[in-house]
C-alpha positions as CSV (number, residue, x, y, z in Angstrom):
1,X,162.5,54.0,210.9
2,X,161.6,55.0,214.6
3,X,157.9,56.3,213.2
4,X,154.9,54.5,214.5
5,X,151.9,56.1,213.1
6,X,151.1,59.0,210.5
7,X,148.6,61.4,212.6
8,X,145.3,62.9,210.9
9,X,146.2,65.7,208.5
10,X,149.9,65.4,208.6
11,X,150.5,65.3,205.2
12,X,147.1,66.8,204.3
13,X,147.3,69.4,201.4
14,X,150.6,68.8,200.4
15,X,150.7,69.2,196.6
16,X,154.4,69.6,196.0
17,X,155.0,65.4,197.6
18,X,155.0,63.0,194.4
19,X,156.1,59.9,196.0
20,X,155.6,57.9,199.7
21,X,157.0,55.2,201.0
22,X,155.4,54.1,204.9
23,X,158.1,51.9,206.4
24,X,157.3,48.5,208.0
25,X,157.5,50.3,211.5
26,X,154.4,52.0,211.0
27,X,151.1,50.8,212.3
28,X,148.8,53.6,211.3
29,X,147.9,56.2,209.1
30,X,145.5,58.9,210.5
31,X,142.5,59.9,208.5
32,X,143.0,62.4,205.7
33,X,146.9,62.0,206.5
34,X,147.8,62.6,202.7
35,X,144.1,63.9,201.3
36,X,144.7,66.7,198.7
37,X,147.9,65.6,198.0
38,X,148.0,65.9,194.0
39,X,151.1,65.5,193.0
40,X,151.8,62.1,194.5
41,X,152.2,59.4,192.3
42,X,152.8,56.3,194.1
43,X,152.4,55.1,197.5
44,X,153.8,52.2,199.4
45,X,152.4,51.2,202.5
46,X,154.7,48.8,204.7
47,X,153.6,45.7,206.2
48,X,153.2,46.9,209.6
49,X,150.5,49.2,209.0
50,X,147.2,48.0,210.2
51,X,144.4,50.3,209.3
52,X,144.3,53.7,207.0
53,X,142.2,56.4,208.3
54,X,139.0,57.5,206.6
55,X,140.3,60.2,203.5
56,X,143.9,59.0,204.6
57,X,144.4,59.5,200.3
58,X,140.9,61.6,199.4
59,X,141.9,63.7,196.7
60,X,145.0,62.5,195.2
61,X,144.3,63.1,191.7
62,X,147.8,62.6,190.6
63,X,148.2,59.2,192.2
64,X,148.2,56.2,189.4
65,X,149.6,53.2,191.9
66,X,149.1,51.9,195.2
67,X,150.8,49.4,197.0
68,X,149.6,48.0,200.0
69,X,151.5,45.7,202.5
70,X,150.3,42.3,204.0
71,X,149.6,44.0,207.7
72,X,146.5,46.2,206.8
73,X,143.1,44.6,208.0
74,X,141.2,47.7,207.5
75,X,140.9,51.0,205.5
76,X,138.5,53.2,206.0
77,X,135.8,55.0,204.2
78,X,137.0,57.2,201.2
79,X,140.3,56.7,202.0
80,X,141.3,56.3,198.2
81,X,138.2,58.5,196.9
82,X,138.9,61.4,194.1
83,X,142.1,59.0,193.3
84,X,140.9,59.6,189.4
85,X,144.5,58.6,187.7
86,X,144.3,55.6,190.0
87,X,144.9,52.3,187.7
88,X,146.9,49.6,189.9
89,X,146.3,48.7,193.2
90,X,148.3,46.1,194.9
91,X,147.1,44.3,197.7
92,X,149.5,41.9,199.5
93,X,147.0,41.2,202.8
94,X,146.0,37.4,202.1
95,X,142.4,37.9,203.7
96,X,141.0,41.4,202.6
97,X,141.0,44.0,204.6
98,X,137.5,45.4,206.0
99,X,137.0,48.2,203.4
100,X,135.3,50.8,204.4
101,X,132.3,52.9,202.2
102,X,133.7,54.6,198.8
103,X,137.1,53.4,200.0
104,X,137.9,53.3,196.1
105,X,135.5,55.8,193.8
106,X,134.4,53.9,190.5
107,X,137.1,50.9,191.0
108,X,138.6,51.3,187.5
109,X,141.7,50.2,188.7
110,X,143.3,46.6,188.5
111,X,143.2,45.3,191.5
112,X,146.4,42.4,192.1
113,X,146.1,40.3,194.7
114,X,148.2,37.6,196.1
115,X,147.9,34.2,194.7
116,X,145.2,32.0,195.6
117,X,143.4,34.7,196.9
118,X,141.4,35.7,194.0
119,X,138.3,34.2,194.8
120,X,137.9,35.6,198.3
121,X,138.5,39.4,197.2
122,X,135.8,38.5,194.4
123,X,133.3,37.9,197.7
124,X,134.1,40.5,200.1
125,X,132.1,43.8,200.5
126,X,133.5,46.4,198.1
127,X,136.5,44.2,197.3
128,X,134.2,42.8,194.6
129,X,133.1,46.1,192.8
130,X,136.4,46.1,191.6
131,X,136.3,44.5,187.5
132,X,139.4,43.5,187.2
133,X,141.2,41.5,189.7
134,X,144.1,39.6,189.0
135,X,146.2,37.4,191.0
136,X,150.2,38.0,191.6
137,X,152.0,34.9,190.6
138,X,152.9,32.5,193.3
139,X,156.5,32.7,194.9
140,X,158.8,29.7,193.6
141,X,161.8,30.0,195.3
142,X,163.7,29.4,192.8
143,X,166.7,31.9,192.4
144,X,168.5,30.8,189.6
145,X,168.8,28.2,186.5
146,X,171.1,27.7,184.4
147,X,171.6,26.8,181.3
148,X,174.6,26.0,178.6
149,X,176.2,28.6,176.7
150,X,174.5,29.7,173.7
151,X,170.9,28.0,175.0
152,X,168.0,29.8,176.3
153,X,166.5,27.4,179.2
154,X,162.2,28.3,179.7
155,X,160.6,27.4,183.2
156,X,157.0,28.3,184.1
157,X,157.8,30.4,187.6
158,X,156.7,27.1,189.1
159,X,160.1,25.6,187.7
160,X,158.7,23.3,185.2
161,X,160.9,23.4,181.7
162,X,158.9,24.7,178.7
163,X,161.8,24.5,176.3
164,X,165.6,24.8,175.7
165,X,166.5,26.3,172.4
166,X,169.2,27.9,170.6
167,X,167.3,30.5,168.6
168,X,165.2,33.3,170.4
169,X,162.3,33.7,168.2
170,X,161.5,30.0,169.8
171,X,160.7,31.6,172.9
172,X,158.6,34.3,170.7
173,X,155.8,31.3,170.4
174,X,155.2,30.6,173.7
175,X,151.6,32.4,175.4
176,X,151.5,35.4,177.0
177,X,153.0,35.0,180.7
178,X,155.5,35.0,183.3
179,X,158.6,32.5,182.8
180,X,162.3,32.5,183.5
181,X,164.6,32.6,181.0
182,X,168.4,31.9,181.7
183,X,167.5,32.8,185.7
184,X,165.5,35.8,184.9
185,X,162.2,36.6,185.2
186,X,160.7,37.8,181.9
187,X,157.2,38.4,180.8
């Protein structure tokens, strides 16, 4: 919790690390912090940190997820480069992040992006070579709904009621999506 920044090459060639998650305390992450590191897997970046180096991920051939938090305004050139496993990227920053050259190689990936944002990733350098970007469902606030016993109550996540039934294969028919069922989210 008390680290503010990841240095350059502090992680660098590190084969034997499979997972990372950068706390909310962290600001920075130095260039080719993590680059070579193949056996990583997933990466979490916290919502403090504000820029990624250049390489900061170069080379992670293992990695098939990223998640980065809301704070990042820039990442820098290559940073995600020779990621070739790489198929979801999250990005929760509601204006996109300066991305530097090759940031991502190819852009194969599915890129989610917070609601309503869509549109502005589609326009912004690099941001748009990506071919499949798809918006994260909007926060409802809704915690819980109930139902009677023995009925299954349907909501859209913005909390409108789809259907109530008694038999399950009902809910079978409905499209492809996110609702809540009985208080849970269920795609």
């Amino acid at each position: 919790d008390g680290v503010t920044s990841i240095g350059d090459y502090a992680f660098c060639e590190c084969p034997g690390l499979t997972s990372v998650t950068i706390g909310d305390g962290v600001t920075s992450i130095g260039d080719r912090a993590f680059s070579g590191c193949s056996g990583l897997t997933s990466i979490t970046i916290g919502d403090g940190v504000t820029s990624i180096g250049g390489r900061a991920f170069s080379g992670c051939s293992g990695l098939t997820s990223v998640t980065i938090g809301d704070g990042v305004t820039s990442i820098g050139g290559f940073a995600f480069s020779g990621c070739s496993g790489l198929t979801e990227v999250y990005v929760n920053a509601k204006i996109p992040p300066i991305l530097g050259f090759y940031a991502f190689n190819d852009y194969p990936a599915t890129l989610y992006v917070p609601y309503g944002t869509k549109a502005a990733y589609e326009a912004a350098d690099y941001w748009k070579n990506f071919t499949n970007i798809v918006e994260m469902p909007a926060e409802t606030g809704i915690d819980e709904i109930m139902s009677e016993q023995g009925t299954l109550a349907v909501y859209t996540l913005a909390g409108v009621k789809v259907m109530e039934t008694t038999d399950a294969n009902d809910v079978k028919s409905l499209p492809a999506g996110l609702y809540i069922i009985n208080g849970k989210k269920v795609v």
